[in-house]
N, C-alpha and C positions, 0 to 999 in steps of 0.2 A: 552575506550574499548567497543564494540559493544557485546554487550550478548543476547539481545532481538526486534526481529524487527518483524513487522505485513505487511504484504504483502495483498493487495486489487488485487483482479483479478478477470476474467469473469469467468462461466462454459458452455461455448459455446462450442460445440468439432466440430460445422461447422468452425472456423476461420482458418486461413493460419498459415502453417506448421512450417512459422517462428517464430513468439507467441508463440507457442506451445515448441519447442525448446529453445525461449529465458528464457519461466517459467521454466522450466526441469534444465536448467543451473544453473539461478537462487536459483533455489531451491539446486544445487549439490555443489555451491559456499557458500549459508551458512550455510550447516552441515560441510562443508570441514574445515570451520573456526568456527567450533563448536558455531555457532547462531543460538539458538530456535528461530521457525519460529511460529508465531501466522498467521493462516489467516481463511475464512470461511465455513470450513469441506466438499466442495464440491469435488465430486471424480470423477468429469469429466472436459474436456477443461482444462483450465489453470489452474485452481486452482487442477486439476485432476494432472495435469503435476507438478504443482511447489511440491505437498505432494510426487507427486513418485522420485522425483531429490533431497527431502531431506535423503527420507529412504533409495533411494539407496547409499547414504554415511552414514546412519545407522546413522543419525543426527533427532531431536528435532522437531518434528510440533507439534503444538497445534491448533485443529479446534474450534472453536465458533459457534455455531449454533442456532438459533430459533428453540423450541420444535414442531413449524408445519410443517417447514422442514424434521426434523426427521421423523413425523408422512408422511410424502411423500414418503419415504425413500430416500432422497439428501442427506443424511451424509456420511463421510466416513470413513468406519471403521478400515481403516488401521492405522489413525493416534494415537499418541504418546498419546495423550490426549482429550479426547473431553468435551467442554464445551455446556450443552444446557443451552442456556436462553428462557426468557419469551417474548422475542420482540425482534424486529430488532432495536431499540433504546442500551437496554442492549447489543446487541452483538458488536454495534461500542462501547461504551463504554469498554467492556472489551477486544473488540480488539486492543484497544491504550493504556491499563493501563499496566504500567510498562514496556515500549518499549524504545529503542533508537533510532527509526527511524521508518517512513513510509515509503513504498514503492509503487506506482501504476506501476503495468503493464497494458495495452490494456485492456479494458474491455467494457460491457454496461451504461445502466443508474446507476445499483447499484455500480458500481467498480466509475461511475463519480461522484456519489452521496459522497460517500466514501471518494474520493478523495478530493470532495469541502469543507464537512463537518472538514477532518481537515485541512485544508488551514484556514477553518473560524475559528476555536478553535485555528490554529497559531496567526491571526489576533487579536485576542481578548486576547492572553496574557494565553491562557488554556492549549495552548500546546506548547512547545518550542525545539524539538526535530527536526532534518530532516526531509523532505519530499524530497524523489528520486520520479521523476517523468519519466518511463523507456517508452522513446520515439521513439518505435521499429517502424518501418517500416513507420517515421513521425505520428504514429497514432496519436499523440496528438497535434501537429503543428495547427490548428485550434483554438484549446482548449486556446495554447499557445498565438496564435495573438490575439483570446478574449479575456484574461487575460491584456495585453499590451492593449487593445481598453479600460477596464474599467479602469485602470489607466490613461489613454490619456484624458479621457472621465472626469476624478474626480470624479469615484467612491472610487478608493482604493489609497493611493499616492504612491508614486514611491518606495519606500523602501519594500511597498509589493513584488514588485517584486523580491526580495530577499526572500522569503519563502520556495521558491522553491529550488532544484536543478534539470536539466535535462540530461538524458543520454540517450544510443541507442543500448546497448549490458548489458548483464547481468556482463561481464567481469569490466564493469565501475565501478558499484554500489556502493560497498565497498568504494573507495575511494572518491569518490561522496560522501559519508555518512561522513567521517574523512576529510575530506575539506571543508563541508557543513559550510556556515559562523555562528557566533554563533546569535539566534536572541533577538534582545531587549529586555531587564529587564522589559524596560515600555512601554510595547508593549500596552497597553490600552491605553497611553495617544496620540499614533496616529491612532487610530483603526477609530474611526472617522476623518473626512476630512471635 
């Protein structure tokens, strides 16, 4: 059963209308199915859109933010709960603790950053949960054939590539997440190659 998932997203509010819509969805799909939504309290672009598509089914965010954020004013005060921390290190951390899944929408460096850091935490046996990786308008098909080149290549072996799952509509997600394959107990003793 899905109760807690963390969503990585941009706050760009220049990207295409489809992003934008696919977060909004996203976000209206896991209040609908009463899933508190953990992501990084920004209240513009996507993350702006995925917090207004949970409250508007009157469902569960919780923002995570660095206290210099705050001090910007990037936070967003609409959401359900807001966590500040002390660093962007504490905020991925408590953005994944006690989650049942990741999820990456489209984003920058931080949403890529985000997203690699727990692929590597999969890798290394830290985190063992899903990762939906939401590959809206191909944004990450690049991301993806790199991924496929460092396996090719013998940086990571082929089973990595099972970390993942991929999809292309927020309609997927869910079941994307309950299909997700289960991954290795001993996930340390292939982490190296």
């Amino acid at each position: 059963m899905i109760e807690r998932v963390c969503v990585y997203c941009a706050s760009s509010s220049m990207v295409d209308d489809e992003y934008k819509r696919q977060a909004f969805r996203l976000g209206e799909i896991l209040a609908e199915n009463n899933i508190e939504t953990k992501f990084g309290s920004g209240s513009v672009g996507l993350m702006g859109e995925l917090s207004n598509g949970v409250l508007s089914k009157k469902g569960r965010i919780v923002g995570v933010i660095p206290q210099f954020m705050v001090d910007e004013g990037w936070g967003n005060e609409k959401v359900t709960r807001q966590i500040v921390t002390s660093s962007m290190h504490e905020r991925k951390k408590i953005m994944a603790e006690g989650i049942d899944a990741a999820i990456a929408l489209p984003g920058g460096c931080g949403t890529m950053e985000e997203l690699m850091e727990i692929i590597t935490w999969k890798q290394l046996g830290l985190f063992n949960k899903p990762i939906i990786i939401m590959n809206v308008r191909h944004f990450y098909d690049d991301l993806l054939r790199m991924m496929t080149k460092i396996v090719n290549e013998n940086f990571m072996r082929k089973e990595h590539l099972s970390m993942w799952s991929v999809v292309s509509d927020a309609s997927e997600v869910l079941e994307a997440i309950n299909q997700a394959p289960a991954w290795l107990t001993n996930a340390r003793n292939i982490a190296a190659i």
